[in-house]
C-alpha positions in Angstrom: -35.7 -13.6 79.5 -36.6 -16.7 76.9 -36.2 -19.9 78.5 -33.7 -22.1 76.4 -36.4 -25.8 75.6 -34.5 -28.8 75.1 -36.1 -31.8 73.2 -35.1 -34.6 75.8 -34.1 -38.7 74.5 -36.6 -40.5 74.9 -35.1 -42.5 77.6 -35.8 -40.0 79.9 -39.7 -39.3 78.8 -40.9 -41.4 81.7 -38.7 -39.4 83.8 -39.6 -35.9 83.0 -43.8 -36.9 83.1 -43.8 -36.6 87.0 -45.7 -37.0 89.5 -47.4 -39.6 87.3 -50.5 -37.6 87.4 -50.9 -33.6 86.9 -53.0 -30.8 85.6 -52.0 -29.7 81.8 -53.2 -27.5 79.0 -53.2 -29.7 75.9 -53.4 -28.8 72.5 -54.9 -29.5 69.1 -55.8 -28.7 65.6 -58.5 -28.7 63.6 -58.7 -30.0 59.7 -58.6 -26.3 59.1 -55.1 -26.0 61.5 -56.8 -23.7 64.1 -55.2 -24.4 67.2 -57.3 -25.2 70.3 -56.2 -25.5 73.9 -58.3 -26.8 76.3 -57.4 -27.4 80.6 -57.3 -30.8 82.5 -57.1 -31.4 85.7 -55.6 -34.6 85.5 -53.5 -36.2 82.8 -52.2 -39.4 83.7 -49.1 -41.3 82.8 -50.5 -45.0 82.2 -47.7 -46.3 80.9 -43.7 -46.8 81.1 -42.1 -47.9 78.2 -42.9 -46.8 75.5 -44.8 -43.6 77.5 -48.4 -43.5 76.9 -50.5 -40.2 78.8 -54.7 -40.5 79.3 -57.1 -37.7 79.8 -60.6 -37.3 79.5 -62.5 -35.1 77.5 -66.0 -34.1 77.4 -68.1 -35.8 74.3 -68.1 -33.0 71.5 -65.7 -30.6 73.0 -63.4 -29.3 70.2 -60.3 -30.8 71.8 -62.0 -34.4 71.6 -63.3 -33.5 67.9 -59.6 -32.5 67.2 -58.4 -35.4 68.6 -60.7 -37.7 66.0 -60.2 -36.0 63.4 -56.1 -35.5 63.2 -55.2 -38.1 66.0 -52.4 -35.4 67.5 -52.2 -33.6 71.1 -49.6 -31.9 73.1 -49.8 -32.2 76.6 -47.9 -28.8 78.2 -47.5 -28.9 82.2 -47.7 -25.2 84.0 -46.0 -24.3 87.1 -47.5 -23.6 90.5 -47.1 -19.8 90.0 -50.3 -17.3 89.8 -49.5 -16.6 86.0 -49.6 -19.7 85.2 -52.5 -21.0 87.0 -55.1 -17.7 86.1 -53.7 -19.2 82.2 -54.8 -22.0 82.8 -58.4 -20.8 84.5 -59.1 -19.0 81.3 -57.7 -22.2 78.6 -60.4 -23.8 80.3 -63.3 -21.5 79.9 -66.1 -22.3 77.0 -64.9 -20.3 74.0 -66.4 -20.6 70.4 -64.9 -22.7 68.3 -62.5 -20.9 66.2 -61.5 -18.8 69.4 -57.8 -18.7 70.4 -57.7 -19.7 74.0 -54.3 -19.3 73.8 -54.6 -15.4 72.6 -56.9 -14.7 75.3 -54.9 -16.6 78.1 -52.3 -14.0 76.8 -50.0 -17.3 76.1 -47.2 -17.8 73.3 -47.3 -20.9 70.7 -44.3 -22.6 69.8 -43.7 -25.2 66.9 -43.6 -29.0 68.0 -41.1 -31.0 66.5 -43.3 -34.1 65.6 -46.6 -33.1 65.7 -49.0 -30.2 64.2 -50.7 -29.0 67.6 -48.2 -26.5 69.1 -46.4 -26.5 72.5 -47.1 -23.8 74.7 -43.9 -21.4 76.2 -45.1 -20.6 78.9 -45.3 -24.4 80.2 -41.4 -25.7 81.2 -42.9 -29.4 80.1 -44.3 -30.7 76.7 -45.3 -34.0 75.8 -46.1 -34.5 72.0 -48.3 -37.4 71.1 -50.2 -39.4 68.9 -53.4 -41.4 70.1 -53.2 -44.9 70.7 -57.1 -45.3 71.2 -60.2 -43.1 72.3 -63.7 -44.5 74.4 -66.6 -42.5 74.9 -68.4 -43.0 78.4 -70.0 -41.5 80.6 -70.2 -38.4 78.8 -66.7 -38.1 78.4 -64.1 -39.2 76.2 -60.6 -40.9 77.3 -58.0 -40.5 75.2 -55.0 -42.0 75.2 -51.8 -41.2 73.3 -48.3 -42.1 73.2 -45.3 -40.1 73.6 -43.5 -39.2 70.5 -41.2 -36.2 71.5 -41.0 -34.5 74.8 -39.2 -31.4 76.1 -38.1 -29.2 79.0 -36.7 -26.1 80.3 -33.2 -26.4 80.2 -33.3 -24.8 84.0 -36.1 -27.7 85.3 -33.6 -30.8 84.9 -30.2 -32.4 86.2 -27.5 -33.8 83.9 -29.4 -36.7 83.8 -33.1 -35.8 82.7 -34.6 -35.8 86.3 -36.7 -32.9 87.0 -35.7 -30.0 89.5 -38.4 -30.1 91.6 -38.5 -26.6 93.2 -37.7 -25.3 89.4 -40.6 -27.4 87.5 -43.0 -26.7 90.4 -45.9 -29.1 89.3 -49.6 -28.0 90.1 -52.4 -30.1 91.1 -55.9 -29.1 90.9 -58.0 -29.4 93.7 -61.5 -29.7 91.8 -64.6 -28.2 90.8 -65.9 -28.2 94.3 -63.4 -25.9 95.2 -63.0 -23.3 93.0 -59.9 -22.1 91.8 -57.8 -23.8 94.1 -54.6 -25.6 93.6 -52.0 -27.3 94.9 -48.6 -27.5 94.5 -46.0 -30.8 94.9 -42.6 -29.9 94.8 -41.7 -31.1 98.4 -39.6 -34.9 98.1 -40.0 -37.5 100.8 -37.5 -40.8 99.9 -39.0 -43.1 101.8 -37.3 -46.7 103.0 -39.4 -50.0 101.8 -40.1 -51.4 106.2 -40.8 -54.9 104.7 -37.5 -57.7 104.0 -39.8 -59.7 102.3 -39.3 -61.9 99.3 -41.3 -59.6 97.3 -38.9 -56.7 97.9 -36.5 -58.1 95.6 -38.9 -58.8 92.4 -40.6 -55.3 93.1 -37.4 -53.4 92.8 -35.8 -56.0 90.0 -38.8 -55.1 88.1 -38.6 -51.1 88.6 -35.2 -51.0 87.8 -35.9 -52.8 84.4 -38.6 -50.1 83.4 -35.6 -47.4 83.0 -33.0 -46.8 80.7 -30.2 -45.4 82.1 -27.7 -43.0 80.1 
């Protein structure tokens, strides 16, 4: 069965990117429209309000020459589930350019609402963005964009835009000096603040602020 996407306000955005760092498939377009897809294992929420996502790309990859050239990625966030993890293996082999990593990941585009790369289905979370600013070092290119249009799997959060977190089952990857290893983080600890200091009341004054409630 077709999961049902919703497009989520954006008042939930910072919500629904969580933890505030996880592996992704992102996507872009060339000049010509050809679609690439390439895998990270970290893309990083680096800001609140309004949301802005980072990841580094290496210099003259396609995904960083898309990014230059149209200034539009989508960042799509697979499960911890063996399907989705061997997709994202193969998104993140060294294909041509030209070469639909999505077709040979055996993965289904879907139209964004904002943006020309597309979302991917098979990913319950899709953040659409435009870059804010790019800098090359170290052989690698950060990027960073900011959230124009995000959406979910109408199965992976509450009422109130918070994610389900056995449903949206985030991945982490482990690294290139493991393998193809992963992790998952769906487990939830709420833990108490074991400090009655002054600074407990700014701290939480100031988190509460960040959010828009409904």
């Amino acid at each position: 069965m077709t999961a049902t996407v919703l497009d989520q306000p954006r008042k939930w955005w910072d919500r629904l990117f969580a933890p505030s760092s996880c592996l992704a498939m992102i996507t872009t377009v060339d000049r010509l429209g050809r679609v690439n897809a390439a895998s990270y294992g970290t893309c990083t929420r680096v800001h609140h309000e309004p949301v802005y996502v980072a990841f580094t790309a290496n210099v003259g990859s396609d995904n960083s020459r898309n990014v230059a050239e149209t200034g539009e990625f989508v960042v799509n966030l697979p499960r911890f589930d063996r399907h989705s993890l061997e997709a994202v293996r193969v998104v993140g082999l060294p294909f041509a350019p030209g070469v639909s990593e999505l077709e040979k990941a055996g993965l289904t585009a879907i139209p964004s609402t904002h943006v020309a790369p597309p979302r991917i289905r098979e990913c319950p979370r899709h953040f659409e963005c435009r870059v804010e600013w790019t800098r090359e070092w170290a052989g690698r290119v950060m990027v960073v964009g900011e959230v124009v249009a995000a959406s979910v799997y109408a199965d992976c959060v509450d009422a109130n835009g918070y994610i389900l977190w056995d449903r949206v089952s985030p991945a982490h990857y482990c690294g290139a000096p493991y393998g193809g290893r992963f992790v998952a983080a769906r487990e939830v600890m709420a833990v108490d603040l074991p400090y009655e200091g002054p600074e407990v009341a700014e701290f939480l004054a100031r988190e509460r602020a960040m959010f828009k409630e409904s």
